[in-house]
N, C-alpha and C positions, 0 to 999 in steps of 0.2 A: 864605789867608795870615793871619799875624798880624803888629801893625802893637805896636812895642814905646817906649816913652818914660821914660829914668831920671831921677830928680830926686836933690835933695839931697847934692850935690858942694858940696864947699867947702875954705874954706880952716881947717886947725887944728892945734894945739901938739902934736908929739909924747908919746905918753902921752893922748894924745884921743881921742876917739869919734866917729864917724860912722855915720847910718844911711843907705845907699842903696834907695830904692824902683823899684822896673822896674813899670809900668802896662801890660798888654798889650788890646789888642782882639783880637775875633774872638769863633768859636765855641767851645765844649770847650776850656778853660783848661786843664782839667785833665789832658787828652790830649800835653800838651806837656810833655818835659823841659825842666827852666831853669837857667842857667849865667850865672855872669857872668864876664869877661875884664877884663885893663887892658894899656894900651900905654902903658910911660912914654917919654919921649924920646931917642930914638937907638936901642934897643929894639923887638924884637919885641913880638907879643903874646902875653899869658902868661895860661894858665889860671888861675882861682883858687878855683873853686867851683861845685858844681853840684849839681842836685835833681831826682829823680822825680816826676811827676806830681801823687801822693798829697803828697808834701812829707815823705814818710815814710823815705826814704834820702836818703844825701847824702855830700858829696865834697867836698874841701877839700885843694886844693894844700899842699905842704909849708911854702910860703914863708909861709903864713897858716892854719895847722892851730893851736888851740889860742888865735886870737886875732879869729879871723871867721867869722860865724857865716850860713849859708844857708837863709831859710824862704820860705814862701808860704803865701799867705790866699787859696784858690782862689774863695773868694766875692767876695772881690774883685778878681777879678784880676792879683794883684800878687805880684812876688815880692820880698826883701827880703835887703841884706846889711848884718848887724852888724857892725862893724867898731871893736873894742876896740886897746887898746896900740896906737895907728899909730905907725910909721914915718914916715922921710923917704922911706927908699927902699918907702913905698908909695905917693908922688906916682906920678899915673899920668891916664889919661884909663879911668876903669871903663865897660865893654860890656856889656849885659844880653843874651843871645842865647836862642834856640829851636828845640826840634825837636819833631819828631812823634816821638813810640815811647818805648821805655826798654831797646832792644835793644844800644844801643852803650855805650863806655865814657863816661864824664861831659866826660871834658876834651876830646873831639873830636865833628867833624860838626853844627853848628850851622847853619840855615839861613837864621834871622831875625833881624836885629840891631837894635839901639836906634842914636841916635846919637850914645851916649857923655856922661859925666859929670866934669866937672875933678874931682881931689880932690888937696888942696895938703896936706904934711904941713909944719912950718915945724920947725925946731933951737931 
């Protein structure tokens, strides 16, 4: 298994920047697809991004296509999400999750989750 930890939620002015980091343990980082999710309140969870192994493809919900950006530094374990032009309605609790393989599509079948990241956008 791999044991997943987001940092760097916060609170910030619309038109702001955020960078999300996901820290994973285990073995073969690089054997795992990584995706990250957010759940704002009252709300499902909603896909918003995700990446192959190499960190070489990548995928990006519509609702944040052209303004968040998906990588990873497999040396270090980490995967990372840019986050330009925020939104209000990008308040959300962001989820880093994982899987093994690179057989599925990006925005489903996740196995491993983090425990989630506040990110506050203010008006």
């Amino acid at each position: 298994q791999v044991q997943l930890v987001e940092s760097g939620g916060g609170l910030v002015q619309t038109g702001g920047s955020l960078r999300l980091s996901c820290a994973a343990s285990g073995r073969t980082f690089s054997s795992y697809t990584m995706a990250w999710f957010r759940q704002a309140p009252g709300k499902e969870r909603e896909f918003v991004a995700g990446a192959n192994g190499s960190g070489g493809s990548s995928y990006n919900a519509d609702s944040v296509k052209g303004r968040f950006t998906i990588s990873r530094d497999n040396a270090k374990n980490t995967v990372y999400l840019q986050m330009n032009t925020l939104k209000p309605e990008d308040t959300a609790v962001y989820f880093c999750a994982a899987r093994l393989g690179s057989t599925y599509q990006y925005s489903t079948r996740y196995e491993y989750w983090g425990q989630g990241t506040q990110v506050t956008v203010s008006s």
